[in-house]
KEVEX-807781 format. One record per residue: residue in one letter; x, y, z of N, C-alpha, C in turn. Coordinates in pm, whole numbers, plus 50000, padded with zeros to 5 digits. Example, Ala and Ser with C-alpha at 12.3 -4.5 7.8 and 13.67 -1.06 7.14 Angstrom:
2
a513194943150780512304955050780513204967050780 s512854977550708513674989450714512905000350787 
end
This chain:
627
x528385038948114528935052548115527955062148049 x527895074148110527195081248044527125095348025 x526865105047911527405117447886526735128447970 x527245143348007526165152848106526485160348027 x525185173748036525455181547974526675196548075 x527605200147972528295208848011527955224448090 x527705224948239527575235748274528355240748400 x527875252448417529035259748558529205253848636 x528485245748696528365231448809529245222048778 x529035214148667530305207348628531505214348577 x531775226148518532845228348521533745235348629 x533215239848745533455240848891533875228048933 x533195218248924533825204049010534955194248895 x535015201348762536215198648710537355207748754 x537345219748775538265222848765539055216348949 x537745216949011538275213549171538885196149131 x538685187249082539015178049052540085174948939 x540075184548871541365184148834542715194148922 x542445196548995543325205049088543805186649202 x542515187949246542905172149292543705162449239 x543835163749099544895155949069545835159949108 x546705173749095547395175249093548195176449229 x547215176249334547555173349449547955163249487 x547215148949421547185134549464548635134149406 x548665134649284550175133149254551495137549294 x551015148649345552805157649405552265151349582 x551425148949621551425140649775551955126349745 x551795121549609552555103649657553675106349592 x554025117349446555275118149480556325125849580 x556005133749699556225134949819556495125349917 x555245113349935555815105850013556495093349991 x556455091049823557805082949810559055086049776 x558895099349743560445100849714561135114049855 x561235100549905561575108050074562965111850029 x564105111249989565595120149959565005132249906 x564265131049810564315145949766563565158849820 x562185152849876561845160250001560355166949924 x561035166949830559405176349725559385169549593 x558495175749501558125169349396559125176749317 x559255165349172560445167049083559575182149027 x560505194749018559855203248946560505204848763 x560595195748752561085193148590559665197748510 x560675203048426559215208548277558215190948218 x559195182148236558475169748226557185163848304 x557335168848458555945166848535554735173448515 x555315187448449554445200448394553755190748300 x554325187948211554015187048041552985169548101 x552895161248228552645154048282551425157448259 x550985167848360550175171248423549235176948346 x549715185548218548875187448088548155177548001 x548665165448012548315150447990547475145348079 x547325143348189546705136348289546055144848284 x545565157248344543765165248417543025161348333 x543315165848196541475165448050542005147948044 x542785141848055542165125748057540845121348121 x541825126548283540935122348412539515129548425 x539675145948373537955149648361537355148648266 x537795142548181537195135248020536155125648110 x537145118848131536815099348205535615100648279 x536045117348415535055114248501533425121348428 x533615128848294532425127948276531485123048200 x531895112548095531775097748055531345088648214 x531685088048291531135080648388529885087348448 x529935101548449528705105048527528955110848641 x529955110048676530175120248811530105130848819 x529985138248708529445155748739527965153148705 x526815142848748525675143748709524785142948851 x525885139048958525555140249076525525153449121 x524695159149252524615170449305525265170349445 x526405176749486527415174449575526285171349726 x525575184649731524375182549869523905169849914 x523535160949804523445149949786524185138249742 x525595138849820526685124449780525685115949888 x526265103549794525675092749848526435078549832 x526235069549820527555060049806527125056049649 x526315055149548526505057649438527595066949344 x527195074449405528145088449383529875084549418 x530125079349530531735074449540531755063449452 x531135055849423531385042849332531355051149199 x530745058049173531585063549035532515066149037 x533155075649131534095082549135535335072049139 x535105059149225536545050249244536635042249068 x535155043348986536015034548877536195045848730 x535895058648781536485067748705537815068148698 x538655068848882539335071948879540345059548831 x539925047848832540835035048863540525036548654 x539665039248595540085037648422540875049448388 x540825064548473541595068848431543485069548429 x543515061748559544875057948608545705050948477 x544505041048396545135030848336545405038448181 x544045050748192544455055848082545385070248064 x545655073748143546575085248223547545077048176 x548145067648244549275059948201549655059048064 x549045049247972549215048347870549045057247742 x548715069047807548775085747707550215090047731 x550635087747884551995094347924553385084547846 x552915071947811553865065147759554005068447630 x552735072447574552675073447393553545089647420 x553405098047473554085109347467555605110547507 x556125099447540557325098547587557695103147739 x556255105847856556685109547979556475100948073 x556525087148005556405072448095557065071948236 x558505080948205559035080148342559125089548471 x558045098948401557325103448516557245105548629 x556505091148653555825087148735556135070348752 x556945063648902557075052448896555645041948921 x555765032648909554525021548933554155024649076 x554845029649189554245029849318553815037849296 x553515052549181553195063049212551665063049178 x551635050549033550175049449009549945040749064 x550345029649165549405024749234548885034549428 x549785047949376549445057549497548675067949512 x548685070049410548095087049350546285083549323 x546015074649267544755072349228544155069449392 x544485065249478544105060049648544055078949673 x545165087049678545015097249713543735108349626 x543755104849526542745112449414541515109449491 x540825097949494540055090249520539565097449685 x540215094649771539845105549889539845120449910 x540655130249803540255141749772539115139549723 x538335136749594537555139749556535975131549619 x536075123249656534855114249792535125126849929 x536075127449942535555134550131535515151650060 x535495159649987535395168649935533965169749917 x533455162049865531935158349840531085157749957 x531705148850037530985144150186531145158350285 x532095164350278532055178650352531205185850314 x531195189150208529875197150138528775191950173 x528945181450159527175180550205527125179550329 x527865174450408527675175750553527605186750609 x528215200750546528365214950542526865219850507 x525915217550447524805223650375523945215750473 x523995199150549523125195050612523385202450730 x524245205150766524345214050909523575230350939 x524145233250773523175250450794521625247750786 x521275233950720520335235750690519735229950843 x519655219050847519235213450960519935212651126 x521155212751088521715215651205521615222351373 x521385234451308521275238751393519615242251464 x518845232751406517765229351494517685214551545 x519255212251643518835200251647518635198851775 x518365208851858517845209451983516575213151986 x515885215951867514075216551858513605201351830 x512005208651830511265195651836511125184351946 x509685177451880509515168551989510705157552007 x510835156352167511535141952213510445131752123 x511075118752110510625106252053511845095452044 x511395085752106511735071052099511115064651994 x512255059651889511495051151816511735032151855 x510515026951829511185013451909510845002951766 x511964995951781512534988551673514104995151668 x514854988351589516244994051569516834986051412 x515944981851328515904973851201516094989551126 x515964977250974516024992650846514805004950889 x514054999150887513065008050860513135022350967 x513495015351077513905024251204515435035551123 x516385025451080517275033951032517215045350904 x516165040350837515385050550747515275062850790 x514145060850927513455071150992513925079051054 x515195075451096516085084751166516805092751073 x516985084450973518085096450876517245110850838 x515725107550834514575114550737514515119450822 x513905124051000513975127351094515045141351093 x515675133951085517045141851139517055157251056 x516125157650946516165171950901514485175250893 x514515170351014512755179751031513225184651142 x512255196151183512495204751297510995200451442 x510705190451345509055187051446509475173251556 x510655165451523511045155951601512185158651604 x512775154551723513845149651759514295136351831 x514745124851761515245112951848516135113551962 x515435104452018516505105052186516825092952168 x516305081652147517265068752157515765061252094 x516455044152078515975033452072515405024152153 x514545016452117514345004652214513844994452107 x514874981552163514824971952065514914956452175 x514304949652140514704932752219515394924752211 x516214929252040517474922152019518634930052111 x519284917252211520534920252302521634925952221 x521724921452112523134923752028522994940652046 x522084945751995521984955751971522484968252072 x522144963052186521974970252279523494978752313 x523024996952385524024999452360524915006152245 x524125000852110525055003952030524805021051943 x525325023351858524445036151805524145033251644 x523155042251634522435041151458522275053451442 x523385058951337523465077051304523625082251449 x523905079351523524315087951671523465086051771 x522335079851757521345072351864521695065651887 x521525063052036521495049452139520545040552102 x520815025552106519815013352174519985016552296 x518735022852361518635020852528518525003352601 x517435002052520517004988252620515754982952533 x515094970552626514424964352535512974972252522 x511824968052451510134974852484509784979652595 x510134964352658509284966652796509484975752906 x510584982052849511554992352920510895006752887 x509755010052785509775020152763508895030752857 x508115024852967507905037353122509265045553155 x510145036053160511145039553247511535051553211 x512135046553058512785055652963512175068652921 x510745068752897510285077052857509695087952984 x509695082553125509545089053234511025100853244 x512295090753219513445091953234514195104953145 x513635106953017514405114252924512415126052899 x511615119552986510435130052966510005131152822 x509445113852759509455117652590507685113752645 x507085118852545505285123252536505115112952412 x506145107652275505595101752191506555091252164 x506125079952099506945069752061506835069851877 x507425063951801507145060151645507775044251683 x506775038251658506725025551590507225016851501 x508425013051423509195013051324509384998351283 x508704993451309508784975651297507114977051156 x507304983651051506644976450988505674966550918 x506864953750912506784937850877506414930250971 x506164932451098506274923751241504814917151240 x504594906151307503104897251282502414911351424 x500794905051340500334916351409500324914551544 x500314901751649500534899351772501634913551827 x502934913751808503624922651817503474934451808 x502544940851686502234951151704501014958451781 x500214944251859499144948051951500254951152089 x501824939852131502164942252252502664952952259 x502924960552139504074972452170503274986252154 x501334984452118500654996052138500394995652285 x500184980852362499714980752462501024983352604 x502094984052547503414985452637503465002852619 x502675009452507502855021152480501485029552538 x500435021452534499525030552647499645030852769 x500105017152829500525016852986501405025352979 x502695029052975503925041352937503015056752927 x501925056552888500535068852885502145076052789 x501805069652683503015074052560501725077252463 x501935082252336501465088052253502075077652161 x501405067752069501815061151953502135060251836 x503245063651725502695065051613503165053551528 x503235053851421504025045551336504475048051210 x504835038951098505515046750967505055037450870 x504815044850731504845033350634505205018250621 x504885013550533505585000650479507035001450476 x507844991750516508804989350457509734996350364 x508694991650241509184994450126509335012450100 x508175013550117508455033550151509005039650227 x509325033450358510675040550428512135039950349 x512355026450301513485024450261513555029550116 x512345031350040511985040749920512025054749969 x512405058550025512475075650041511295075150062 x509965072150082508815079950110508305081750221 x509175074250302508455075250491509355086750505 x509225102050495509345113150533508505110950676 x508915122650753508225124650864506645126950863 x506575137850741504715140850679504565131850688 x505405110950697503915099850677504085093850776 x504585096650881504275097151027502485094751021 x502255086151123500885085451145500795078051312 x499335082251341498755073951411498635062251389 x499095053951513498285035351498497135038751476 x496345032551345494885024951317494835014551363 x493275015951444493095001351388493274992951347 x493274989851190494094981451080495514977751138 x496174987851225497564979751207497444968351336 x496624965251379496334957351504495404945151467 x495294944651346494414933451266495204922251256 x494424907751285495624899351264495744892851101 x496544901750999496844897350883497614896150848 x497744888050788499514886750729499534888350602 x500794893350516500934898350423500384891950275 x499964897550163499594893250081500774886649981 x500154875949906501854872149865500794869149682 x501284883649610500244873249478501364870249332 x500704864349257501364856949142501324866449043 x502854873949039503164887249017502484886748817 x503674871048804503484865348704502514868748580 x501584858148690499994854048603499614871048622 x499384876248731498494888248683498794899948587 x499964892248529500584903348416500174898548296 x500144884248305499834879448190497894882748160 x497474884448259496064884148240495664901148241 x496464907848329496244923548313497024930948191 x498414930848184499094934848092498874937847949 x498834953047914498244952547746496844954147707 x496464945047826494374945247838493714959147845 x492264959047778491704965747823490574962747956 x490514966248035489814966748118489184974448175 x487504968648216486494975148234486354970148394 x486074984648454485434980848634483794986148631 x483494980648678482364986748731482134995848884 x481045004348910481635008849073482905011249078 x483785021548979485505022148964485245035449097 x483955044749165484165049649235483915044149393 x483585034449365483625028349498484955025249615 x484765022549718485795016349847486955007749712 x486344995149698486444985949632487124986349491 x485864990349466485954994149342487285005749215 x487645016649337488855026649319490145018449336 x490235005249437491204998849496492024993149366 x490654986049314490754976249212491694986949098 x490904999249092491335002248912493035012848976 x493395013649087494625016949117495805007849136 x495124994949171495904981449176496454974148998 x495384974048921495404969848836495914981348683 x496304994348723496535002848646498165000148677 x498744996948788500544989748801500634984148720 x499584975548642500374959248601499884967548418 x500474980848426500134986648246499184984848170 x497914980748202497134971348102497104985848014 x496004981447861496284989047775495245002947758 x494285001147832493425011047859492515005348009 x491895013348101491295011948194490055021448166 x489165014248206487675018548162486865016248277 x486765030348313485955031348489484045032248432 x483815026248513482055028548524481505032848637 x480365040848614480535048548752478925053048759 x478175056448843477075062848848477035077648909 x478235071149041478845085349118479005098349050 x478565106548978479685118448928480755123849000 x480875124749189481435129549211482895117749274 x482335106949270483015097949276483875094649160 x483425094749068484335089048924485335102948908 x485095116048945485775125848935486905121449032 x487175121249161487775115649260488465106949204 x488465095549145489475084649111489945086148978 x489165094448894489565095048726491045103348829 x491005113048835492035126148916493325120548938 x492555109849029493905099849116494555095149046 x493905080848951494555076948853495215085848744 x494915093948676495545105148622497215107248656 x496885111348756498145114048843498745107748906 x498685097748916499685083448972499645073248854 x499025073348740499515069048628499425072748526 x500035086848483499755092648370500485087148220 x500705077548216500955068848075499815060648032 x498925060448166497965045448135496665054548090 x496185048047980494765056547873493775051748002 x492775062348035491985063648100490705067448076 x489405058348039488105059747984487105064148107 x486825074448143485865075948256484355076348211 x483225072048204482425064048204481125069048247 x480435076948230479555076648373477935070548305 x477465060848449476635052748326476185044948514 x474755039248448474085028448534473745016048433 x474315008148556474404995048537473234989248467 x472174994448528470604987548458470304992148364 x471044996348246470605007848177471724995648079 x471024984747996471244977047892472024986047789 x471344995847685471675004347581473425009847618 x473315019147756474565026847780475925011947777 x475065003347856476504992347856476504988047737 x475584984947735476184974747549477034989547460 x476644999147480477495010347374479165012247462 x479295009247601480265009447604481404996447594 x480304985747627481154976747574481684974147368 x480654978147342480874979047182482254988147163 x481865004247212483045016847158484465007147241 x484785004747368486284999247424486484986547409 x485474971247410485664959347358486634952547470 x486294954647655487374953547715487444937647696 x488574929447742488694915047751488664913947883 x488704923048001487814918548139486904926948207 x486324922648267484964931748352485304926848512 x485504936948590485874933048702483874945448804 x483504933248796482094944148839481984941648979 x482214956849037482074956449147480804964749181 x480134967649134478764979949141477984974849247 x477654977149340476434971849415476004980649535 x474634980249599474344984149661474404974949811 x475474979049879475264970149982475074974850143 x474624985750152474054987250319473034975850356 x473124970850394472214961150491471064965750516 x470674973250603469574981950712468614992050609 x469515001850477469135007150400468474999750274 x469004986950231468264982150133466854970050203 x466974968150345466204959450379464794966950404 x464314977050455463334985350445463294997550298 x462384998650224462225006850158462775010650066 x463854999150021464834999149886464594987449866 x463974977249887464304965349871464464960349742 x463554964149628463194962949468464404969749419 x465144981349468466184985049409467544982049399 x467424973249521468084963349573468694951849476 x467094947449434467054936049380467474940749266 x466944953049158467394961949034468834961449019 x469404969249125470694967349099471434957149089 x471664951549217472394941249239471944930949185 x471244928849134470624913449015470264912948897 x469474926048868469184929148709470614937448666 x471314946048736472314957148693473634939848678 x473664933048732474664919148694474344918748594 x473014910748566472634903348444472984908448308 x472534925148323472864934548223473954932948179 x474944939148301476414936448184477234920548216 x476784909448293477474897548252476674894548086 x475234894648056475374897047931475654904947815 x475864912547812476814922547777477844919347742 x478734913847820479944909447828480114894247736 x478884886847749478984877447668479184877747517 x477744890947505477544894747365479264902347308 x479674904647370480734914347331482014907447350 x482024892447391483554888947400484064892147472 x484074896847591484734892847727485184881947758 x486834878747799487344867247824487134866247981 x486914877048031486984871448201486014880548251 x485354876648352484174886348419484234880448535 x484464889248626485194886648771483934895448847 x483124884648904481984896349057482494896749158 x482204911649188482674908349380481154906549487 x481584896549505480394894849585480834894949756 x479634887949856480014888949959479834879150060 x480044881450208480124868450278478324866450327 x477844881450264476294880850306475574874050221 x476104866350167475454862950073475204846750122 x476004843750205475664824350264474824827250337 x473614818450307472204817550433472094828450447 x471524834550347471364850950384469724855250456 x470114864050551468614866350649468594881350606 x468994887750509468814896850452468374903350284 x467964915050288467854914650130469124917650028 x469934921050106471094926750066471824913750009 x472154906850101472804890150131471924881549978 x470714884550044469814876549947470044880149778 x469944890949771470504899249616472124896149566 x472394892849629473854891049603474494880649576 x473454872149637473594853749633472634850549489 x472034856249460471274858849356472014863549229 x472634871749217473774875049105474624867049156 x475334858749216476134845749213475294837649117 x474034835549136473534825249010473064827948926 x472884842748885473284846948758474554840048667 x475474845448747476644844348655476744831448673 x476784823448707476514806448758475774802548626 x474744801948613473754800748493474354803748347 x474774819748312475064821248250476704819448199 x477124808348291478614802548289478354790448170 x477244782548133476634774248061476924775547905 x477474774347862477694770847685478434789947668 x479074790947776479614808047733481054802847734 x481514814147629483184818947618483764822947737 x482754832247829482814841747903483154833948036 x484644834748053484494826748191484164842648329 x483344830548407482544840248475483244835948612 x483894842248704484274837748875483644848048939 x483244843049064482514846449201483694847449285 x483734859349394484494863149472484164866349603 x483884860349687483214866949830484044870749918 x484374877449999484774885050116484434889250213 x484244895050335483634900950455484024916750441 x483764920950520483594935150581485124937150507 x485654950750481486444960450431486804969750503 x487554971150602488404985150689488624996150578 x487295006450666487725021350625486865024550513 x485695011250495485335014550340483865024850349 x483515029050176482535039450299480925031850374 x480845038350484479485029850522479945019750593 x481405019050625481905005550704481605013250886 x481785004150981481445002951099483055017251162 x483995012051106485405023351151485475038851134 x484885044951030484465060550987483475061051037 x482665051251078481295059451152481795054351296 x482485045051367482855048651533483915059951549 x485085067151422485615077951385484985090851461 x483705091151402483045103451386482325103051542 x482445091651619481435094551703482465097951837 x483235092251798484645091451920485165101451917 x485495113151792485615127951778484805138551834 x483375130451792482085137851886482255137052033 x482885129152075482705127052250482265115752280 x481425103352161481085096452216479195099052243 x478415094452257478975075652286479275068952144 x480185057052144480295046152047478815041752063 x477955037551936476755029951930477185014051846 x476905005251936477444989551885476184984051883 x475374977951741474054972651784473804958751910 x475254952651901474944936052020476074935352069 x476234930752199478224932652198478784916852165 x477534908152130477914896552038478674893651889 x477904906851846478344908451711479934906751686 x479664896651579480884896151560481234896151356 x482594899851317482544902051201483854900251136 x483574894651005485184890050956485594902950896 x487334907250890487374921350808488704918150756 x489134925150627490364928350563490304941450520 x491684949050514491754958550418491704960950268 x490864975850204490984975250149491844968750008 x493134974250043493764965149951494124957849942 x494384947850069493964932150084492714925949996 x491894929549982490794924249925490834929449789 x491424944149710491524941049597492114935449530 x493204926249637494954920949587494214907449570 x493214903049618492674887649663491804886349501 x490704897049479490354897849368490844896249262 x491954902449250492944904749098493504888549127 x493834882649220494584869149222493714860249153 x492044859849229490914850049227490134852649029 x490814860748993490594864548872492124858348760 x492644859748868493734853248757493814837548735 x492984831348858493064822248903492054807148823 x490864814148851489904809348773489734804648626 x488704789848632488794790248499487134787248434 x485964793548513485164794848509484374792248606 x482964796048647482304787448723482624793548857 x483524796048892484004790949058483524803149162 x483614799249258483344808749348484014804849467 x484964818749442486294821549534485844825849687 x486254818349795486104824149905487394827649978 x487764842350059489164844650112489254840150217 x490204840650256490654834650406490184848250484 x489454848950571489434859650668490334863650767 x490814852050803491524855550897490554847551063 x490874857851154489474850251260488854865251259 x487644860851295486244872851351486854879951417 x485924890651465486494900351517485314905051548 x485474904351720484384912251785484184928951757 x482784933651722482824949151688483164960051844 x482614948751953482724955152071484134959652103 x484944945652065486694949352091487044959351954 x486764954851841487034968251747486734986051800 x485674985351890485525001751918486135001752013 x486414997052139487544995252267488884999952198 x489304992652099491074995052048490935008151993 x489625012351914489495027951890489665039151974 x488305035252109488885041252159490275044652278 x490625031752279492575035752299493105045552230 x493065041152087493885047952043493835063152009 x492735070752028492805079652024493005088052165 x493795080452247494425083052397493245087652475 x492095080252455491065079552558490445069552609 x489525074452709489165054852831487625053352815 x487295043552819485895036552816485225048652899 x486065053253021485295063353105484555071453046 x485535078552934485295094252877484155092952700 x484795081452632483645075952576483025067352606 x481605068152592480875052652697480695043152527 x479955030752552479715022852445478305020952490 x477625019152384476205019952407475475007552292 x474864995152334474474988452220472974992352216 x472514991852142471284995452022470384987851999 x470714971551970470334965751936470134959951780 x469814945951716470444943651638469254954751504 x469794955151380469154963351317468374952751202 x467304960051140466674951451028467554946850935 x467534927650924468414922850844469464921950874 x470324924851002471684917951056471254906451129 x472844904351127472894885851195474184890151300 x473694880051405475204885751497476344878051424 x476534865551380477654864651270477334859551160 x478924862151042478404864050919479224846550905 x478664844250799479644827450707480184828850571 x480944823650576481804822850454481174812950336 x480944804650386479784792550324478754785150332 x478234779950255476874779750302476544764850346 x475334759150418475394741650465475914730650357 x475454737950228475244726650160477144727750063 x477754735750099478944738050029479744732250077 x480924730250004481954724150059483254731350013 x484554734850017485304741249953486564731349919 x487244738049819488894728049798489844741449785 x490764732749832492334743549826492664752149705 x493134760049663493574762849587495344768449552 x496394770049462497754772149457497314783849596 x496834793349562496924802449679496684801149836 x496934800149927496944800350043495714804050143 x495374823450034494834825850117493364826250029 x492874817749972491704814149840491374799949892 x489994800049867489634786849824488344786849786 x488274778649693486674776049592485654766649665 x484434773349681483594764349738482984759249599 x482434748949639481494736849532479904744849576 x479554752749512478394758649539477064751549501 x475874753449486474804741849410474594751449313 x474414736649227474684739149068473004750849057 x473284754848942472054765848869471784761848753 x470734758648711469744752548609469634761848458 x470384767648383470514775848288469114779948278 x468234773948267466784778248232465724780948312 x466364780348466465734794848582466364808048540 x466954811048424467314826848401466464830048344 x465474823148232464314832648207463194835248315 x462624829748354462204831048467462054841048544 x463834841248616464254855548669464554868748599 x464504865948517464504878948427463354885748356 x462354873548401460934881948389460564888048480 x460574881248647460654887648730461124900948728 x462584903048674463424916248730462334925148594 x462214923748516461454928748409460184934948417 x459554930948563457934932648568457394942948614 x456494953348551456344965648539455874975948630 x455334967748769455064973448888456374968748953 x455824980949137457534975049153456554973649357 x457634960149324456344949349470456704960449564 x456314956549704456304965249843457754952349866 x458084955449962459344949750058458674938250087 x458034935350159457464922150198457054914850065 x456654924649950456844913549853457944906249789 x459214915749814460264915849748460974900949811 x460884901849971461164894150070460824879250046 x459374879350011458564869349934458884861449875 x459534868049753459764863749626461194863049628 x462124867749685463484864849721463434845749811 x462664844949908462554833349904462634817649800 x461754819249738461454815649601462754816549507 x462914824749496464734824149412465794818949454 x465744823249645467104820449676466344808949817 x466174799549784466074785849872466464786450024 x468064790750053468244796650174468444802450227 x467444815350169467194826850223466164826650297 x466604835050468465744833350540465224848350603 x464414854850602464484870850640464054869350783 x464864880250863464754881350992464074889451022 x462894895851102462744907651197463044909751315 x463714916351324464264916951475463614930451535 x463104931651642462494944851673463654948851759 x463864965951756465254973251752464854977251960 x466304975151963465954970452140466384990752225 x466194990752357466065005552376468045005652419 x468375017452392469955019352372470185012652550 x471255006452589471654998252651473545003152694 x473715010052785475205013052770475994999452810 x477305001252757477644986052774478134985352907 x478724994053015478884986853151477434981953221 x476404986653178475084980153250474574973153172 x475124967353050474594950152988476014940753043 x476944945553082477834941553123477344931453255 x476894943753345475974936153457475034927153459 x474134932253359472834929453363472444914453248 x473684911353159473724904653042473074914652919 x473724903852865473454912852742472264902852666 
end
């Protein structure tokens, strides 16, 4: 129960509710005392009735029912109201007995009057608001676009309620495959018929767009019902998660276009809510790259689970501005250290690990374009991504770090690149320096990232907006991918998971041709191979047409998680780190072919490719011609 404060609002819906009493009571004593025809008008029902109202609007505002806003009844709102009214009955009663007006009112009357109270004051509520949804929305309910939404589950029933007071859609019916359904109505919509029905329908009632409302559904399903929706030459959209439709947040504003991504075959992440509380919770924690794809994922994922300060590192300025902002404002309780600092730069880390003292380092910093670090970055390459590790995994040692989590990558098995090669290289860093340390150190690899920046999806975006052409370097190419926050959810698990040493590999899922990735693009932006052409290129310096998860000589084992598993990597010799750290140390800085060289030499199976870059090739005439 709980107290409101006293104002014109509540004392308006007291006085209407105490009027309601007095109605409920002279209606059941009306209809039980059928001889007399009306209510007893004795000074005793009076002196009743002076007893009963300030009981009953005492009661109801100890419960909370004037804390509701009528516009907004909801079935919370009647469940107060029935056990307001059902304690005040009992205590109405037993005030009228201590005063001597027990006889009142007979036992049918209080087991009558409180049923009648109870629907004055619930449908009183429900008119009003049904009254305010009508002026408000009502009477645009012949605007807006036609739309079929197909599904007929919660999430669908969400969308319709939220719908229903925008003026930009209007629902015409359903389409669902469950039979039961069919036929029936949800808020005043029809189930027309099943998916496959939707030409007919949408020829039939002349609708231009569909919304999508199945959520949770495996992604198979949500490829048949984009592809039942371009044949239909329908317009596609879809809605949040689940959880945000049925959270109030799938408003119509989060209406969207099918991506890509929702046509990926992944299935949901399932992590150990548990452990990562126990390992995030209270902590301070340090990211590295906190402005990165990755890197932002991580410190928005891991700022949920409360830890006790979050400590971004960043080189970006305009990047660390961007996510300090975000986080700010989607977690303004959680202490926020913004950072700005390079990795290779020993002094700045050791001072920030000294001033915050985090107990994890989740370093995601790296330079990873392929094509850009393989010509003419190559040494910086190696700087960052191998000396900028070394820096703060020792660092982290010197300073007591309980966990130091890398994200590494899938370029990194048999790498024919410098990128791959650098990266497999800080794997045996932290490998090495896993040797007589506190510091448990885990390896994390992954593939490609949807949407991240510099990923293959924002740059076929930009070209498919342009008109086209899509540029695909091989139409062989093929590539493993997850979403962003798929892969920071995999991280935070493979970190909770670990107990040194290991190196986590994710489940990908299966490959994924880049050729069919720009095809579903351009679908979905309701255009044909005709109007954008695809054009391959040829492969670029340092790609491979596919990538591996592991390398010949590895082997992996299961882990509690499903979608994890640890490869048995080859062991690292603690005392090749001096070595390499004279290397990264040495005061000229080689040409690329030296870098290439000497990456050999470090990384055993590393193999560098040249591929000479082939003349642009549109894909219906490699189609013909082979590719």
């Amino acid at each position: 129960m709980q107290t409101v404060q006293f104002d014109a609002g509540a004392l308006a819906a007291a006085v209407h509710d105490g009027t309601a009493l007095v109605l409920a009571c002279a209606g059941a004593s009306l209809l039980l005392d059928v001889n007399a025809g009306a209510p007893d008008p004795s000074s005793d029902l009076f002196a009743a009735f002076l007893v009963a109202v300030p009981i009953q609007v005492a009661i109801n505002f100890l419960f909370g029912v004037y804390q509701g806003i009528w516009r907004y009844t909801s079935l919370p709102d009647i469940q107060r109201i029935v056990f307001s009214v059902m304690t005040g009955t009992v205590c109405v009663s037993i005030a009228l007995r201590a005063f001597g007006l027990d006889e009142t009112f007979s036992y049918r009357e209080y087991l009558l009057y409180p049923l009648f109270l109870i629907a004055l004051m619930s449908l009183s509520r429900m008119a009003y608001r049904s009254f305010k949804e009508w002026s408000l929305y009502g009477r645009g309910g012949e605007q807006g676009a036609q739309v079929l939404i197909l599904g007929a589950g919660d999430a669908a029933v969400g969308l319709v309620k939220e719908i229903s007071r925008s003026h930009e859609w209007r629902v015409v019916g359903f389409l669902d495959d469950d039979e039961k359904k069919r036929g029936r109505l949800l808020h005043g919509v029809r189930v027309l018929g099943p998916l496959d029905e939707l030409s007919r329908f949408a020829q039939r009632l002349k609708v231009r767009h569909a919304i999508v409302a199945m959520p949770s559904v495996p992604y198979k399903v949500r490829r048949r019902v984009v592809e039942i929706c371009k044949r239909a030459k329908v317009s596609v959209m879809t809605v949040p998660t689940l959880n945000n439709v049925m959270g109030g947040k799938g408003s119509p504003a989060r209406i969207r276009k099918v991506a890509v991504e929702d046509l990926m075959k992944r299935e949901p992440v399932t992590l150990d809510d548990a452990g990562l509380h126990d390992l995030l919770t209270g902590q301070v924690v340090l990211v590295t790259g906190a402005g990165g794809s990755i890197g932002s994922e991580l410190c928005r994922q891991i700022a949920a689970y409360q830890p006790a300060m979050l400590v971004l590192f960043e080189m970006n300025e305009y990047a660390m501005y961007k996510v300090d902002e975000q986080l700010r404002e989607a977690f303004p309780e959680i202490a926020v250290a913004s950072v700005v600092g390079d990795i290779k730069n020993a002094r700045r880390v050791n001072q920030v690990m000294h001033q915050y003292s985090p107990g994890l380092v989740f370093h995601a910093a790296a330079y990873k374009h392929v094509p850009l670090m393989e010509e003419a970055n190559a040494w910086e390459a190696v700087q960052n991504n191998v000396l900028g590790t070394y820096v703060v995994a020792r660092a982290a040692i010197d300073f007591g770090v309980r966990k130091f989590v890398f994200i590494s990558t899938d370029k990194a098995v048999n790498p024919t690149n410098v990128m791959g090669a650098t990266k497999r290289l800080a794997e045996m860093v932290c490998q090495a320096m896993q040797a007589g340390s506190t510091t448990r150190f885990e390896m994390v690899r992954f593939g490609n990232v949807l949407g991240s920046a510099g990923s293959v999806i924002p740059k076929f975006q930009e070209q498919i907006d342009r008109g086209g052409p899509v540029t695909i370097t091989h139409p062989e190419m093929v590539r493993y991918f997850m979403s962003i926050p798929e892969a920071a959810q995999l991280v935070l698990q493979a970190g909770c998971m670990g107990l040194g040493g290991e190196v986590f590999v994710m489940d990908m899922g299966e490959p994924v041709k880049i050729v069919d990735l720009a095809r579903d693009m351009i679908r979905l932006s309701d255009l044909s191979e005709n109007e954008i052409r695809i054009v391959y290129t040829g492969l670029r310096p340092g790609e491979k047409l596919f990538e591996e998860l592991l390398a010949d000589d590895e082997h992996t084992r299961p882990t509690p998680h499903p979608k994890l598993r640890i490869a048995k990597a080859r062991e690292v010799d603690p005392g090749w780190l001096d070595g390499l750290v004279a290397w990264l140390d040495q005061d000229r800085i080689p040409s690329d072919s030296e870098v290439r060289r000497d990456l050999k030499r470090w990384v055993p199976e590393y193999h560098s490719q040249v591929r000479p870059r082939l003349t642009a090739v549109p894909a219906n005439r490699s189609a013909r011609g082979g590719a």
